[in-house]
N, C-alpha and C positions, 0 to 999 in steps of 0.2 A: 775129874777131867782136867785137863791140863794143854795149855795152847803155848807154842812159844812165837817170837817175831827175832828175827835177825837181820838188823840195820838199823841205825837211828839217822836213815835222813828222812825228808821231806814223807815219802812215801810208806818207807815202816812205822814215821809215828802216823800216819793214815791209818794201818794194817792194827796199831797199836789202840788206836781209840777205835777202831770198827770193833775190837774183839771187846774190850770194856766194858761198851752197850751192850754189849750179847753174853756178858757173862752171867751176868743173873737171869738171862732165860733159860740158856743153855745147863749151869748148874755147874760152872768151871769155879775152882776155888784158887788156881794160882795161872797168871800170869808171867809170863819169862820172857827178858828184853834182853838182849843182845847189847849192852853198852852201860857203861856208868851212869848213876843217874846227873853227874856235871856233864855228859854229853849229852843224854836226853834232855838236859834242863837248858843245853846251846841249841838244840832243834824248835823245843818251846817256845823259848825269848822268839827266834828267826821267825815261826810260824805267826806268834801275838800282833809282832812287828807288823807284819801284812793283813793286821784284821780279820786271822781268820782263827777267831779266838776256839778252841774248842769246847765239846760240851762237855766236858767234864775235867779235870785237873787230874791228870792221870800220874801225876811227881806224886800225887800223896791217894794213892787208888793203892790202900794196903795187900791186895793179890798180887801186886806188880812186883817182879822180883829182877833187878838187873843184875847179868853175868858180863864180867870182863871178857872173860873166855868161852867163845862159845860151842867148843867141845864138854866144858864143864855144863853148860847151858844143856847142852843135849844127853848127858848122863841122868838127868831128871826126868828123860822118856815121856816129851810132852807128843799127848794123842794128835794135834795137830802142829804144822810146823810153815810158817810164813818167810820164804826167803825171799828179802828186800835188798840187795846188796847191788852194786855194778854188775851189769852184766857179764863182765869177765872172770868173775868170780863167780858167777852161777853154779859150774860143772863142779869145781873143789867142796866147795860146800853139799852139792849135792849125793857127790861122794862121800860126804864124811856124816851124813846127814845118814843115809844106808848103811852105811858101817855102824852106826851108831843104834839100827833097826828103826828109823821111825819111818810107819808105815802111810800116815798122809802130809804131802809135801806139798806147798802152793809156792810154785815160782814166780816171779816177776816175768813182765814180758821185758825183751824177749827173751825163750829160754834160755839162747845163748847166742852171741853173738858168733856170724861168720866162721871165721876160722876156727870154733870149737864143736863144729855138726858133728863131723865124722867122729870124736870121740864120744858124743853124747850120743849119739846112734847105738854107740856100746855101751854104756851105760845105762839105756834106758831097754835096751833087751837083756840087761841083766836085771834091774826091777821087776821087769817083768813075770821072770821064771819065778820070785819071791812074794808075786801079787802087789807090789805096793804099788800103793798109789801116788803119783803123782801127776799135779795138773798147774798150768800156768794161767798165770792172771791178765786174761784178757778181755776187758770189764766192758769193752764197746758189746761181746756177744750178748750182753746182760742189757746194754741199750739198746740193741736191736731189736730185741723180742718184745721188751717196753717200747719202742717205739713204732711196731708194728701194730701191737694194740688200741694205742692213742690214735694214731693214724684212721687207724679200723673206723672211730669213732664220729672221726670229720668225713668217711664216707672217699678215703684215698688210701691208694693200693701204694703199699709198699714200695712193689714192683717200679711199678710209672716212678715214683722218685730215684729211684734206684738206678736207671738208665742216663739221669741227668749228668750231664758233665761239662767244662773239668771238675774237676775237685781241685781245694787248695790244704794244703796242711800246715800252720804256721803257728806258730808256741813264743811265746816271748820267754826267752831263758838268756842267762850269760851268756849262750852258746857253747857252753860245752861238750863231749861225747861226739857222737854220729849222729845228725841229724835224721838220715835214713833208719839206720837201727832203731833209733828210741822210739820215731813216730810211724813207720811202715806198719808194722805189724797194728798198732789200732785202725789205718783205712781199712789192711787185707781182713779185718772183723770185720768191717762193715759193708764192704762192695769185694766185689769179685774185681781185681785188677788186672789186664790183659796186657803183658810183657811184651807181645810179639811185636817185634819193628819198633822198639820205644828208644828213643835219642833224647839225649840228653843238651839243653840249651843255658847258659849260664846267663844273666840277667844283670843287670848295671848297679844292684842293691846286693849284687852277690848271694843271692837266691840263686837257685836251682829248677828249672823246669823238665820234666819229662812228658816230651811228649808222644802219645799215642793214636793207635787210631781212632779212640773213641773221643780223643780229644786233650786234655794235660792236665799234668797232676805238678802243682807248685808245690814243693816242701823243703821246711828249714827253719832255722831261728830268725827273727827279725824285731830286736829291740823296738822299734817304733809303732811296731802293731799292738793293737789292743789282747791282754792275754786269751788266748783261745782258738775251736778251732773251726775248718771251716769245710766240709764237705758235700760238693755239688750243690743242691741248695739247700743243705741243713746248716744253720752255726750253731755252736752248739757253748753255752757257756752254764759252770757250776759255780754255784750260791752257797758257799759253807756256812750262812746265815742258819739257812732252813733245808740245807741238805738234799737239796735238789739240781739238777742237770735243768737247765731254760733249753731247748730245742725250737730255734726262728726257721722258720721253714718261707719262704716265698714261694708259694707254685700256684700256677693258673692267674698273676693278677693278685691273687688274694695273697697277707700275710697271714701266719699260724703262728702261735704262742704254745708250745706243749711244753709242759714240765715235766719232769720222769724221777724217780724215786734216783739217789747217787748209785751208779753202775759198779763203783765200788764195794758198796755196801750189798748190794745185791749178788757179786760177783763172790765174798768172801763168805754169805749165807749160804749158797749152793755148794761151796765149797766144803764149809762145817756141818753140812746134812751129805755129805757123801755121793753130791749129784754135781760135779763140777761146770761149768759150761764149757771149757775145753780141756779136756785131757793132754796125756804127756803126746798122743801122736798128731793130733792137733797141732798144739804147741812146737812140734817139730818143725811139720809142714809150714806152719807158717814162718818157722825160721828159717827155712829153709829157700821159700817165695823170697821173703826178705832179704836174704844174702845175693840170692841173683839179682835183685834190681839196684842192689849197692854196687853189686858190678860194674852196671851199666851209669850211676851214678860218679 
């Protein structure tokens, strides 16, 4: 068995050490990276930098096999195939990825950005007539259902949180990219978001509010916030210590502490057992929700 990752930033080498862990369960004897290992070895130093050392030293994980060229990468017909790349580059790759016959693809969210739907509309009813699979990585569905269980437990319905509002969405990053594109599509995982009559209000921090009638949805980069995110009343911050998601819940008066297994990690397991949490029409739809409310954005 054979898995490969294509991208070396931040979030392929995530994809890059979740497949690691899993290779000696799963019984994979080569891994394939997408990038020199002096690029992998600039995402390493960057990751260490930020204390989030990983578990394991994956520069000298002897399966690990990096290609420059990741057509050559994919003539090695790896059974599964992680694409971690810009959004913009989603549909090329996943083009070349089918030409190449690999039959299970995990995309990044989101699938694609805006302006590339209608081509990937064809492209994904042409996988289809072929069976392949492909599904996109949308790892909140993976905390949803972990977080409806935990919930279960303290004796609170999902539901009742789920109606709270606003939401806020906020990342501390350079600010790079689409703020909408990169972080929409993990709310539209987690709440059902109602577009109708939604205005857009601009803020003195240069934030972004949209608001609707269930009440408003803040999202965007914001240097001075603490990194993380923050929806309705879940905040929700990950521990690469111990590999877990902290979920602060305030409801009713009472505060709640839930921790949840990494939604990544879980989301890339369903993935490699052939049972994804969202498939490619998922995946669509919700880039598709997403690009209307860039719109309106």
């Amino acid at each position: 068995m054979k898995v490969a990752v294509l991208g070396a930033g931040k979030i392929g080498f995530r994809h890059l050490e979740s497949y690691i862990q899993k290779a000696d369960n799963y019984g994979w004897n080569v891994l394939f990276f997408n990038r020199s290992f002096k690029s992998i070895g600039e995402t390493y130093k960057r990751i260490i930098s930020e204390g989030k050392k990983p578990e394991k030293d994956y520069l000298n994980y002897n399966p690990c096999i990096p290609y420059d060229n990741y057509k050559d990468m994919l003539k090695e017909k790896p059974n599964f195939l992680s694409i971690c790349t810009p959004d913009d580059s989603h549909l090329n790759h996943l083009r070349t990825a089918l030409d190449e016959g690999i039959e299970n693809i995990l995309i990044e969210k989101p699938l694609v950005p805006p302006a590339h739907l209608d081509e990937c509309c064809k492209v994904l009813e042409e996988a289809r007539k072929y069976e392949i699979k492909i599904s996109v990585n949308l790892q909140m569905l993976a905390m949803k259902d972990e977080l409806k269980k935990e919930l279960s437990k303290i004796n609170i319905s999902y539901d009742e949180i789920e109606k709270l509002r606003p939401f806020e969405i906020i990342w501390t990053t350079n600010g790079n990219g689409n703020p909408v594109v990169d972080l929409m599509p993990h709310l539209l995982s987690i709440y059902d978001v109602n577009i109708d009559g939604m205005k857009k209000e601009i803020l003195s921090n240069g934030l972004v509010r949209l608001k609707t009638d269930e009440g408003s949805i803040l999202i965007g980069y914001n240097k001075e916030k603490v990194r993380g995110w923050s929806f309705g009343k879940f905040k929700f911050h990950y521990n690469p210590g111990d590999g877990q998601t902290e979920i602060l819940l305030s409801y009713d008066n009472i505060d709640h502490s839930i921790k949840i297994k990494d939604p990544l990690k879980n989301s890339l397991d369903a993935f490699v057992k052939k049972n994804p949490f969202a498939d490619a029409r998922y995946g669509f739809e919700n880039a598709k929700k997403t690009a209307e409310i860039n719109a309106i954005y």
